[in-house]
C-alpha positions, 0 to 999 in steps of 0.5 A: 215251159208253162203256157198261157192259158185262155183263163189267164189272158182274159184276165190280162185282157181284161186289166188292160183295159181298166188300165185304159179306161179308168180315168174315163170310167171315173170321169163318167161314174161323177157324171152320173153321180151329178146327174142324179143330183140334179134329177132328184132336185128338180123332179122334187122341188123345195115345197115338195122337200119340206113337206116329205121332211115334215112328215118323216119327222113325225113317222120316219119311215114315211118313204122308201129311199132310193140312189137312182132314178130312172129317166126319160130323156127323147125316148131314151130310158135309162138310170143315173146313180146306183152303184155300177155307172160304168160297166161292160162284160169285161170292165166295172168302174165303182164309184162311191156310194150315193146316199138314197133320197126318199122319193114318193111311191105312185107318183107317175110324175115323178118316177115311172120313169121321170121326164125331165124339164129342163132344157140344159139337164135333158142335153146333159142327160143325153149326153151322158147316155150317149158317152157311156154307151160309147164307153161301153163300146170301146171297152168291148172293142179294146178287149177284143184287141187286147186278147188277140194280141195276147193270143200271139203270146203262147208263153209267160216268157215270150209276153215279157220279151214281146210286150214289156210295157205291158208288164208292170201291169199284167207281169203278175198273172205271169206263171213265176217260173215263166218271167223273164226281163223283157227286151223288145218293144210294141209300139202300136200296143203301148199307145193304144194302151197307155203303156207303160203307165205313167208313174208320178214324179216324187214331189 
């Protein structure tokens, strides 16, 4: 009977938690796509535009671009934008591309790091680092549980027959000569996953 290696309950470990977190994931990564929205247009007001657009008119290299700005919001240092928001070791929530918006070298003002002035963006900033930090977190914590859980499982038969909410997500990095119909039920493990997903009814 093939055993469960260390490589493979990491692996399902780790999509337990995408499974978890993801619509949280998704609602942070448009936060801080937002977020860097907002940044760029008060650190570069509508005079400031024109003129940087006047300018690349003439030489269209003008300015570098850039999809993230670095903020500094009551001593706390960090970027919105760029590629991967939301991540730890074990969970990366990729969001879509922001198109980079020319910024002006050597401006400490405006880039090293920028400090926002707008009372509601720096409370929303804040806001935002404090909730991605605690996303973080809880991933790392989740995955902890998560493995150990799995750790109680010594064979791809067992999980199934132990944990069979879980199959519909991880079922597939079961060894296939190892799977079988699962038959009892986790209740604490299913809540704190979300298990099993939710399939959307056909309209």
């Amino acid at each position: 009977m093939t055993r469960i290696t260390k490589t493979i309950r990491e692996q399902m470990a780790a999509k337990l938690v995408q499974h978890k977190v993801i619509e949280e994931g998704k609602a942070l990564a448009t936060a801080n796509r937002t977020l860097f929205e907002r940044v760029y247009d008060e650190a570069y007001c509508a005079k400031t535009k024109a003129a940087m657009a006047a300018l690349m008119a003439i030489h269209k290299d003008a300015f570098d671009a850039a999809n993230s700005i670095t903020v500094n919001v009551g001593g706390m240092r960090f970027d919105v934008g760029g590629h991967t928001p939301c991540h730890s070791r074990h969970v990366r929530i990729q969001q879509a591309v922001i198109e980079g918006r020319p910024y002006i070298k050597r401006v400490a003002s405006l880039y090293n790091p920028y400090v926002p002035k707008n009372q509601k963006l720096i409370d929303d900033l804040h806001q935002f680092a404090l909730d991605r930090q605690k996303f973080a977190e809880d991933v790392d914590v989740s995955y902890r549980e998560a493995l150990s859980a799995l750790e109680t499982f010594t064979t791809g038969k067992k999980l199934a027959e132990g944990w069979p909410e879980a199959m519909e997500v991880i079922g597939d990095l079961i060894p296939e000569d190892c799977r079988t119909l699962p038959t009892v039920q986790v209740k604490e493990l299913n809540h704190k996953f979300g298990l099993p997903p939710k399939t959307k009814k056909a309209a």
